[in-house]
C-alpha positions in Angstrom: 251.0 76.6 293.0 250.1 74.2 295.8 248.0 70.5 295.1 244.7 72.3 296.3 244.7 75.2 294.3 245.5 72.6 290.9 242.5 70.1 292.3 240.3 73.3 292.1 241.7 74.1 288.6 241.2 70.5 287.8 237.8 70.5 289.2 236.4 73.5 287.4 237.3 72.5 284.5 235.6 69.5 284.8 232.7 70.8 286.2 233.0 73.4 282.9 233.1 70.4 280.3 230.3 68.8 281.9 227.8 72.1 281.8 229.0 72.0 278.3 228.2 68.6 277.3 224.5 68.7 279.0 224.1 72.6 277.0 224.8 70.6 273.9 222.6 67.3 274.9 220.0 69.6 275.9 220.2 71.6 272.3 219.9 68.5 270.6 217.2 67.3 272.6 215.3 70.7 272.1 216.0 70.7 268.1 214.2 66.5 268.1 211.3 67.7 269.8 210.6 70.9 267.3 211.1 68.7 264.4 208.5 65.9 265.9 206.4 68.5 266.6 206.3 70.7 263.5 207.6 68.5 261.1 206.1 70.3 257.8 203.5 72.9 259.4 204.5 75.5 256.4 201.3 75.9 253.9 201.7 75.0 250.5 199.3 76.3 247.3 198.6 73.8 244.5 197.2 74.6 241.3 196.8 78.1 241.7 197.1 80.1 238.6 197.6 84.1 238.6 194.4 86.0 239.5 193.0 88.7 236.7 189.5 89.3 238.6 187.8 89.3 235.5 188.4 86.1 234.8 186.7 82.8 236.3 189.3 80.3 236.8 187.5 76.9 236.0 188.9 73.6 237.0 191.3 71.8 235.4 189.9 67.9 234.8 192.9 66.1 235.5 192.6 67.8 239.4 188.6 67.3 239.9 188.6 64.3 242.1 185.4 62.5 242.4 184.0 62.6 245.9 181.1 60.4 245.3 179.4 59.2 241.8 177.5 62.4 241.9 179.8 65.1 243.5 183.0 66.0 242.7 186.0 68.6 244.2 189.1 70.2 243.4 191.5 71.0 246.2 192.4 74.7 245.8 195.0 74.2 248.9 196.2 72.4 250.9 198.6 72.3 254.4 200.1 69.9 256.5 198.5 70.5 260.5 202.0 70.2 262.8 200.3 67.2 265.2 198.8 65.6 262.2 195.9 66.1 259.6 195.4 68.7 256.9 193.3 72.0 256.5 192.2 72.0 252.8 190.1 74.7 250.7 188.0 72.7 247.6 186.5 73.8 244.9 182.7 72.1 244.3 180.2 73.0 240.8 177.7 75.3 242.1 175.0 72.6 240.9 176.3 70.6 244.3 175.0 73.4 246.5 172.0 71.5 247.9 171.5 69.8 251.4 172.1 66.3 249.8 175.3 66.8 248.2 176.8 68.8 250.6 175.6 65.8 253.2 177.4 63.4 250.6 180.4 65.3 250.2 180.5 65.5 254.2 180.4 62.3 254.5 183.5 61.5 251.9 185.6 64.2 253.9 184.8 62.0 257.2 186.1 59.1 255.7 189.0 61.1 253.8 190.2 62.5 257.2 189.5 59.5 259.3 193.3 58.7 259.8 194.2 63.0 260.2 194.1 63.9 263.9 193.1 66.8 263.1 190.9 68.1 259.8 190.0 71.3 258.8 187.9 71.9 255.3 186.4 75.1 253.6 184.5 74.9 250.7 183.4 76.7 248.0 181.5 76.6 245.0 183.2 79.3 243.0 187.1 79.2 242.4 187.9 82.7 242.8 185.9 82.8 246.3 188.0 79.9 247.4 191.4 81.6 246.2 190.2 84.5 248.6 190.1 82.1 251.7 194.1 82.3 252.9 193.5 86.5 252.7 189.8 86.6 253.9 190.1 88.8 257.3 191.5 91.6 254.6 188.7 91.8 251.7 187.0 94.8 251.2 183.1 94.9 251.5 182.3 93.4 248.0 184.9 91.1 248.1 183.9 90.2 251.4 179.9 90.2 250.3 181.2 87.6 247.4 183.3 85.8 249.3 180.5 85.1 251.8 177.8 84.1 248.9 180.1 81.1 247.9 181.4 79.7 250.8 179.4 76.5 251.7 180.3 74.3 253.8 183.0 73.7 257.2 184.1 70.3 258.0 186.2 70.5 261.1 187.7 67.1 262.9 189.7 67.2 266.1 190.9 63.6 267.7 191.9 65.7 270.6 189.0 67.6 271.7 186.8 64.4 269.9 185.1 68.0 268.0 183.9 66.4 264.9 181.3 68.7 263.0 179.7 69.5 259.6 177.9 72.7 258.4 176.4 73.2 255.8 175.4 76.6 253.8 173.3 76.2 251.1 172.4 80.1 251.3 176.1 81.1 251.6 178.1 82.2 255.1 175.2 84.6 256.6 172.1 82.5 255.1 170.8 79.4 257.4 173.3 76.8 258.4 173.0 73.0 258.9 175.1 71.4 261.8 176.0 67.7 261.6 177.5 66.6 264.5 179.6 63.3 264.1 
């Protein structure tokens, strides 16, 4: 073998160890940004107990957290949002379905969410209708029509876009709505 042909030898192997080295710089690289990016973006359930739909699931006290003096929630669940903020489902007594309280309790999820970059609330004022949230594109027509009558409010927040919006249902998802822009 001649000195040229073992300088190309020589050279290709080099030139082999280095594509390796950037392949594994550039994995490593890759696996940092999906783990800044989605650091926990897999939804979690709290507090949910095994549904018989012929019972009504009331709230446990130790989990109703109070919202204001006068209006109170229970977080059904709750999930992390990968660039930052939470999408939550809550649980409010029926006798808070009224314009006032569900302005009140907008108001205490602005300034719950006001660090979140993103915030993304449904609420409900029966426990079983919130439990149906996660599945709701799959209920049947009186699920769906019950579902509907107790879900009462939307609070959505996005730092990005600067959306920032409250409605409000008194009458249930196809009654009147209320829209608070922030």
């Amino acid at each position: 073998m001649d000195t040229s042909s073992k300088k190309t030898k020589n050279n290709l192997w080099i030139i082999i160890g280095i594509v390796g080295v950037l392949v594994v710089v550039l994995c490593v690289c890759l696996i940092i940004v999906a783990v800044l990016l989605f650091p926990n973006s897999t939804p979690t359930t709290q507090n949910l107990q095994p549904q018989d739909p012929t019972q009504q699931l009331q709230p446990t006290e130790a989990l109703v957290q109070p919202v204001t003096e006068e209006v109170a929630y229970q977080i059904i669940r709750e999930w992390e949002i990968a660039n930052g903020g939470y999408g939550r489902v809550l649980f409010v007594d029926p006798k808070f379905r009224n314009e006032n309280d569900l302005k009140k309790l907008g108001d205490e999820l602005k300034e719950l969410t006001n660090d979140d970059r993103n915030a993304f609330v449904w609420v409900y004022d029966d426990i079983k209708a919130a439990q149906m949230q996660e599945n709701a594109m799959e209920l049947n027509e009186a699920d769906g029509a019950f579902y509907d009558k107790h879900f009462i409010l939307t609070y959505k927040r996005n730092i990005n876009t600067g959306f920032h919006q409250l409605v409000i249902m008194v009458d249930g998802f196809s009654g009147n709505a209320i829209t608070i822009d922030y």
